[in-house]
C-alpha positions as MATLAB code, in Angstrom:
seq = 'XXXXXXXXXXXXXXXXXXXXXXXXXXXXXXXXXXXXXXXXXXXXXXXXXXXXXXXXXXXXXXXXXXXXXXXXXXXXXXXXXXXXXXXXXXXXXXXXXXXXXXXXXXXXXXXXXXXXXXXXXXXXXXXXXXXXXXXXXXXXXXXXXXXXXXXXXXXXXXXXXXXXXXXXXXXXXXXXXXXXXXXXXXXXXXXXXXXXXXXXXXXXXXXXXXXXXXXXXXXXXXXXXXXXXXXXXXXXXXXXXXXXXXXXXXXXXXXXXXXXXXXXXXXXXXXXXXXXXXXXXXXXXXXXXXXXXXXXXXXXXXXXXXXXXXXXXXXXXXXXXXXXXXXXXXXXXXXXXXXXXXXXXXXXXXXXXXXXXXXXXXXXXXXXXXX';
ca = [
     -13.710  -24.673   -1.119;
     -15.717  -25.758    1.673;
     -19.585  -25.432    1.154;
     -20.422  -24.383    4.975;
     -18.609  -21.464    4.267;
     -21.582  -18.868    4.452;
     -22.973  -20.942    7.718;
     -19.445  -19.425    9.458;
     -18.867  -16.729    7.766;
     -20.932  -14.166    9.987;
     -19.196  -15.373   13.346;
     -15.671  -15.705   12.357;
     -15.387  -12.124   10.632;
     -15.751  -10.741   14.567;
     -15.256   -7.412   15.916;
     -11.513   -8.609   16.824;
     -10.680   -9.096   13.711;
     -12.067   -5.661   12.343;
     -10.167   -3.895   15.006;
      -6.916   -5.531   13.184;
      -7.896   -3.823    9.729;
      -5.137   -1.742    8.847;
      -5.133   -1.862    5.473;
      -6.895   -0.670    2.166;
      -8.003    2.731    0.966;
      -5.069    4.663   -0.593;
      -1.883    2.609   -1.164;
       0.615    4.183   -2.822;
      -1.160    7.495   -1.783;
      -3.890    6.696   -4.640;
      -7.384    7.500   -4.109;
      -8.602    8.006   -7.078;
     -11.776    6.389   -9.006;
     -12.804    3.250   -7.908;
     -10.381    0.922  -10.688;
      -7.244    2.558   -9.388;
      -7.951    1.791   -5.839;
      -4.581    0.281   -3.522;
      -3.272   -2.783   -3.220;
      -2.081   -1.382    0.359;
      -4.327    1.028    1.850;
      -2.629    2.163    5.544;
      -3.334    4.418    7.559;
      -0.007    6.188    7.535;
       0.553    9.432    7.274;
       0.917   11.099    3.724;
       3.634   13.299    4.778;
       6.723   11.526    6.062;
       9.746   12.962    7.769;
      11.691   12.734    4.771;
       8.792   15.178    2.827;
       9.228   17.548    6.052;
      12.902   17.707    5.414;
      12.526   18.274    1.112;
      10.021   20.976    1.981;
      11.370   23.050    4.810;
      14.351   25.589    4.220;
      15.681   25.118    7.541;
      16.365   22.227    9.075;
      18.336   21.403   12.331;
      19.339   18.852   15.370;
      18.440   20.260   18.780;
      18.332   19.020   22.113;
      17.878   20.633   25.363;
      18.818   24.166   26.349;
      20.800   23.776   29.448;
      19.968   27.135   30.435;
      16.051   27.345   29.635;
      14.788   24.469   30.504;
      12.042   23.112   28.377;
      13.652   24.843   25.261;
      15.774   24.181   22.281;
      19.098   25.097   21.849;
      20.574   24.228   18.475;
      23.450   22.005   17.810;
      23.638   21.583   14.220;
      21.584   23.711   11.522;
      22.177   20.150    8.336;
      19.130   22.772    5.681;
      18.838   25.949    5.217;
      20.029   29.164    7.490;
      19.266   28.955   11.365;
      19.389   32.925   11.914;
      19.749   32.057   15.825;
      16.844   33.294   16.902;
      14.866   31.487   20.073;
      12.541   28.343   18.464;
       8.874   28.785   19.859;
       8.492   25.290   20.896;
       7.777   23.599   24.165;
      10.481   20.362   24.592;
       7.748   17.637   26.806;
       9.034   15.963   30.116;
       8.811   12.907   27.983;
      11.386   13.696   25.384;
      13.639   15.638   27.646;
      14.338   12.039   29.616;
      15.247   10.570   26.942;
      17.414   13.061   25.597;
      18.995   12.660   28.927;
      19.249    9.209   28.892;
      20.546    8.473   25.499;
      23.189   11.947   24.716;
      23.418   10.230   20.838;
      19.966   11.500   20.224;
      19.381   14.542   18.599;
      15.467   16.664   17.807;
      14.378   17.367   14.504;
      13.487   20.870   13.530;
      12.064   21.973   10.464;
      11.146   25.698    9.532;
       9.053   25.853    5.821;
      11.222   29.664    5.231;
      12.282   32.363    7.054;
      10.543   33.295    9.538;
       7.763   30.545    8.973;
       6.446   28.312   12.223;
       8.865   25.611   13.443;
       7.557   22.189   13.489;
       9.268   19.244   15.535;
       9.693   15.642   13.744;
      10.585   13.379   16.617;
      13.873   11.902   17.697;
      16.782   10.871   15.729;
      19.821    8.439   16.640;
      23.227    9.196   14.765;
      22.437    6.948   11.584;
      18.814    8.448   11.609;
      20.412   11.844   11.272;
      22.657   11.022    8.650;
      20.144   10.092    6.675;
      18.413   12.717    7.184;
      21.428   14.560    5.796;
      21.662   13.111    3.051;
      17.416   13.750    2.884;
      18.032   17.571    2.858;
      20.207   17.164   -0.135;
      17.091   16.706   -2.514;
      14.761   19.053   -3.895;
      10.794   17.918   -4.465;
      11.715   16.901   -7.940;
      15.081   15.380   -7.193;
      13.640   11.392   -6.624;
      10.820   10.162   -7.301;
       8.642    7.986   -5.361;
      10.624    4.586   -6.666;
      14.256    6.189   -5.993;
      13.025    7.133   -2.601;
      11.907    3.714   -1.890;
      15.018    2.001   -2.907;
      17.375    4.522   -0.838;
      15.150    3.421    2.102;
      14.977   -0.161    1.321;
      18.032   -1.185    3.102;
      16.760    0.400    6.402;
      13.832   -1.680    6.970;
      15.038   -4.068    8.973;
      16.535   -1.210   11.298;
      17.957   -1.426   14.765;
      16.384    2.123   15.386;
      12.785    1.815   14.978;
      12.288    5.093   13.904;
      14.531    4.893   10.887;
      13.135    2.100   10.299;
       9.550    2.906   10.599;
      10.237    5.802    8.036;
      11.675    3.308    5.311;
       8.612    1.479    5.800;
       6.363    4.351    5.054;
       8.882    4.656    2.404;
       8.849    2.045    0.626;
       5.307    1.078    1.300;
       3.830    3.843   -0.992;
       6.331    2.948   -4.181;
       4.857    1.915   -6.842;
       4.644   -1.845   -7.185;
       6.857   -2.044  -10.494;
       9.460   -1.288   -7.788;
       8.950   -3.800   -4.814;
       9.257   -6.460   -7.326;
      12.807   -5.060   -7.736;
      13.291   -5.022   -3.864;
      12.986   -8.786   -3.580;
      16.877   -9.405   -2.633;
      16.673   -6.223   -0.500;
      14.843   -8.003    2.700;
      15.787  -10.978    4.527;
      12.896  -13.946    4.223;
      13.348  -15.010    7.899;
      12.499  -11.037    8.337;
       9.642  -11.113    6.042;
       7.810  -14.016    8.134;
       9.388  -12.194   11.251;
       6.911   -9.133   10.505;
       4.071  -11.046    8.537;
       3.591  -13.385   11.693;
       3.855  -10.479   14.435;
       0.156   -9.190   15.500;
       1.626   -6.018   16.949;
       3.041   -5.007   13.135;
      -0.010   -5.837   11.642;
      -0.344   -2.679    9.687;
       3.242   -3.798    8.125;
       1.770   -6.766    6.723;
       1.013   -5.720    3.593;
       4.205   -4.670    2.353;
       5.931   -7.825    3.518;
       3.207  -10.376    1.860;
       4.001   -8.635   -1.481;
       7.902   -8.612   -0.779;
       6.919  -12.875   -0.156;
       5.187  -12.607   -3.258;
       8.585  -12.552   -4.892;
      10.013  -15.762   -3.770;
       9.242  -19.266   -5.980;
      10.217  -21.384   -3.009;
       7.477  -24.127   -2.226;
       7.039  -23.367    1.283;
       6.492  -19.582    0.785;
       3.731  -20.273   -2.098;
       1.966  -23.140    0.076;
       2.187  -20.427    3.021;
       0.321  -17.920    0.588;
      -2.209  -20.450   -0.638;
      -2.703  -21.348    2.821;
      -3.626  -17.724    3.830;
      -5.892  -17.573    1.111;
      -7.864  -20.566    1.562;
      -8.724  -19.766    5.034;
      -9.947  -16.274    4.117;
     -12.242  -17.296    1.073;
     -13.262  -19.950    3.868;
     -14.319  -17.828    6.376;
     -15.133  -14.632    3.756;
     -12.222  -12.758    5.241;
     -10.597   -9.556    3.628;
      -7.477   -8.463    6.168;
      -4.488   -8.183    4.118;
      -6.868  -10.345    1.054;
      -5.713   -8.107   -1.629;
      -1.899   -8.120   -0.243;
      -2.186  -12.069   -0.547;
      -3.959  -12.020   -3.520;
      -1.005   -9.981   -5.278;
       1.283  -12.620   -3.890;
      -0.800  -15.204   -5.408;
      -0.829  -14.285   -8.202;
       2.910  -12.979   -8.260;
       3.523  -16.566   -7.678;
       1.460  -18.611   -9.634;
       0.796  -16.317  -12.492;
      -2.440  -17.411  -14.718;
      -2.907  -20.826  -12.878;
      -3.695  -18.649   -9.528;
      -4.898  -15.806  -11.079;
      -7.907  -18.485  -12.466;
      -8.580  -20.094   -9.075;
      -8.983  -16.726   -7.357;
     -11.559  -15.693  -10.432;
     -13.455  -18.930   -9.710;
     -13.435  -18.901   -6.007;
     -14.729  -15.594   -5.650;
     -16.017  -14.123   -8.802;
     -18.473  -16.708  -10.139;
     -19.707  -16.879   -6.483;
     -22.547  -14.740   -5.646;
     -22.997  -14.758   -2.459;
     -19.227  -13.206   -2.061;
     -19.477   -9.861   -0.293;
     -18.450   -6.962   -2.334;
     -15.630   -5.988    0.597;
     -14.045   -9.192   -0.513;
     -14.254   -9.002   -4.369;
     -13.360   -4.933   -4.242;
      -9.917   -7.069   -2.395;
      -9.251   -9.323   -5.241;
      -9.883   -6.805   -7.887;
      -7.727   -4.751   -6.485;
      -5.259   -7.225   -6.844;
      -5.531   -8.147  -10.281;
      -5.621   -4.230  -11.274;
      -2.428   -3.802   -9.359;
      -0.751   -7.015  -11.500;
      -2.399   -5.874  -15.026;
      -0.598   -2.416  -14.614;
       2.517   -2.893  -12.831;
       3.028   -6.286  -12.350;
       2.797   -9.620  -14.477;
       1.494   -7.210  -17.482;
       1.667  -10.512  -19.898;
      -1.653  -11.753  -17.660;
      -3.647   -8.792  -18.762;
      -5.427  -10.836  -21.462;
      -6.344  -13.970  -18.453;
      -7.377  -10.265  -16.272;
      -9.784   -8.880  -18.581;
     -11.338  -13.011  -18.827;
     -11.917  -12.144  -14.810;
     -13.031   -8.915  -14.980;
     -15.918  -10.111  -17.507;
     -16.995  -12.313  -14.772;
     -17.576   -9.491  -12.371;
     -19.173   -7.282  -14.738;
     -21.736  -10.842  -15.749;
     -22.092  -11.633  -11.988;
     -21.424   -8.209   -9.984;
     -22.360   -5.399  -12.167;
     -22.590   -2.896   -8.942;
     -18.658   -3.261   -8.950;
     -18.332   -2.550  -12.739;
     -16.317    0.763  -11.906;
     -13.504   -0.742  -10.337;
     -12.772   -2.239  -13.610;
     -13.931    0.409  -16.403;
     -10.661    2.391  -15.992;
      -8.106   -0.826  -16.400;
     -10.375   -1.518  -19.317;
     -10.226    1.848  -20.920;
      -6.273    1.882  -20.253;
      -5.750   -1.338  -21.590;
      -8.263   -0.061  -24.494;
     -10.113   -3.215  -24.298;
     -13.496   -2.300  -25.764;
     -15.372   -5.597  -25.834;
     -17.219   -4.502  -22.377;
     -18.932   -1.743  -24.648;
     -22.445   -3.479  -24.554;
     -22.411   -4.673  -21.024;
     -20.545   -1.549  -19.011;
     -23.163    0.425  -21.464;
     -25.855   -2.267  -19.868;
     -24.694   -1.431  -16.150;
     -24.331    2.252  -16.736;
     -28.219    2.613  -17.873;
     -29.472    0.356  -15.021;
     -27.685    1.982  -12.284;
     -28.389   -0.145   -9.970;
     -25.199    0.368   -7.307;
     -23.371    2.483   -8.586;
     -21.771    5.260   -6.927;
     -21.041    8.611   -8.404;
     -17.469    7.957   -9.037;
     -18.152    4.630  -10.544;
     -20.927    6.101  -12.730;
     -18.246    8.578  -14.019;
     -15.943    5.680  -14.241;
     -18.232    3.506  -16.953;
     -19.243    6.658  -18.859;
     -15.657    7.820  -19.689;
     -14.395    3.982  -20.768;
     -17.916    4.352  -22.740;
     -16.945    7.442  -24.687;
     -13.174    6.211  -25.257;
     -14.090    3.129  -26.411;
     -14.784    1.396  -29.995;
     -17.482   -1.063  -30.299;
     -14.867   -3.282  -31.573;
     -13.704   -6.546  -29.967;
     -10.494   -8.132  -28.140;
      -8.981  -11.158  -27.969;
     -10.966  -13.864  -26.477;
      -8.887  -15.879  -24.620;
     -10.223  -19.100  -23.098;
     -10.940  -19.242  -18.998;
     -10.759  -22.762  -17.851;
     -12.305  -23.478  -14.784;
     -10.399  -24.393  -12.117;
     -11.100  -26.664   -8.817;
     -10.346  -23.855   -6.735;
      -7.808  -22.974   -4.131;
      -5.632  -26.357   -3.423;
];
């Protein structure tokens, strides 16, 4: 791309910008060693209101006592066994108005057993708390993360926000085997709706992956587009999200030009290359699987030109029992240079898995970068 890149880089990447990072450290609720890191990382809570509801053993709709006010009186007990007893919780001027304003909403109540604190979830509207009813009607092991997601799915696009924000955290921790499935699910014009809207930006990510799906023209040279300004400027907001897309899109062709723009580069920071790795480790295990061979070509680049981020690879490698990397992860691990304790950890179990055989060798063509 353009060779004035690192001459802009510092000014562009402002504190502005940073403020709007949302996303990246434990998508799909994973945190573990540094290969298996997120494609989308937000900062939402691990717990949503639909685990609240699995877990408790009571759960009920409550709005204001009319005769204490400030207190809950019970309207409808949807989990459980409400033995009527008073609920030790303060109702806020704040919620009380509303209640009072909109007589449709309800408060959810959730006791963990009998006799166990009460805990309040926030408001519900009438289709919020029938899903919620149909919510208590699961046990932990009754759906799993994917099932959940596509129950949700068709509430994303919500009237009432709330419902709506709950599919999204949802959905956005599924594994992405399943959003590929979700692709008829969400309305394009809603997709860009959400992508181009600065006060959702922590709902990007999901949404550029949901584009990811489409082979439209447009959608791909909006993609591209996103991607060649942030290799540009060295930006990483939402860079893995896009990168998934990218690829997703293009298959090996852009899987090649993002290896070239940013791997053979060394003066690309390791925020940004942790971003596209990320990426292509999402793809290689739940994604376009038949690129694996055209991922391990681009993972051999970061281990030749970026050895301190040789542990966000060593665990695809050792899945995908590729054991060519023997002599340089073995290389890396000795030097040490960089490497943190869970990427040390990292090399030395894909060292003690793997044979000092080879792989295939598939040819990586270079391309003329990002068009």
């Amino acid at each position: 791309m353009n060779t004035s890149r690192r001459d802009r880089r510092t000014g562009l990447t402002s504190a502005a910008l940073a403020s709007l990072m949302c996303m990246i450290a434990a998508a799909f609720l994973l945190t573990a060693t540094p290969a298996h890191a997120c494609v989308l990382c937000m900062p939402y809570p691990k717990v949503t209101n639909a685990d609240q509801i699995v877990g408790s053993g009571t759960a009920v709709f409550a709005r204001e006592n009319p005769t204490r006010p400030f207190s809950y009186a019970v309207l409808e007990t949807f989990k459980g066994r409400y033995d009527g007893s008073a609920i030790p919780l303060f109702l806020d001027s704040t919620t009380a108005r509303a209640l009072q304003l909109y007589p449709a909403l309800q408060v959810i109540l959730v006791q963990n057993g009998a006799g166990g604190a009460w805990r309040a979830l926030g408001m519900a509207g009438r289709e919020y708390q029938s899903v919620m009813r149909q919510v208590a009607q699961w046990d932990k092991s009754s759906k799993t993360l994917a099932e959940r997601a596509v129950f949700f799915a068709t509430y994303l696009r919500h009237e009432d926000r709330r419902l709506a924000e709950l599919a999204f955290l949802e959905v956005a921790r599924a594994p992405y085997a399943t959003l590929r499935d979700l692709k008829t699910r969400v309305a394009r014009d809603d997709i860009y709706r959400i992508v181009n809207d600065l006060f959702h930006v922590e709902w990007h990510g999901l949404y550029i992956l949901m584009l990811g799906m489409s082979d439209r023209p447009d959608d791909i040279a909006f993609v591209r587009g996103k991607l060649k300004t942030a290799a540009k400027h060295g930006l990483t907001i939402n860079l893995a999200a896009y990168a998934t897309a990218f690829i997703e899109m293009t298959g090996a062709d852009g899987l090649k030009q993002l290896a070239e723009e940013y791997f053979a580069d060394p003066d690309r920071s390791s925020a940004e290359l942790i971003e596209i790795v990320k990426a292509l480790s999402v793809q290689g295990n739940g994604g376009r699987a038949e690129l694996r061979t055209a991922i391990v070509e681009a993972y051999g680049r970061v281990l030749a030109h970026h050895p301190e981020l040789a542990g966000y690879v060593a665990n695809d490698l050792s899945d995908w029992k590729v054991a060519r990397f023997v002599p340089e992860l073995r290389e890396i691990l000795n030097a040490g240079i960089g490497l943190d304790e869970a990427s040390h950890f990292a090399i030395a179990m894909y060292l003690s898995s793997a044979d000092e055989g080879g792989s295939s060798k598939a040819a990586f063509t270079r391309p003329s970068g990002l068009r």
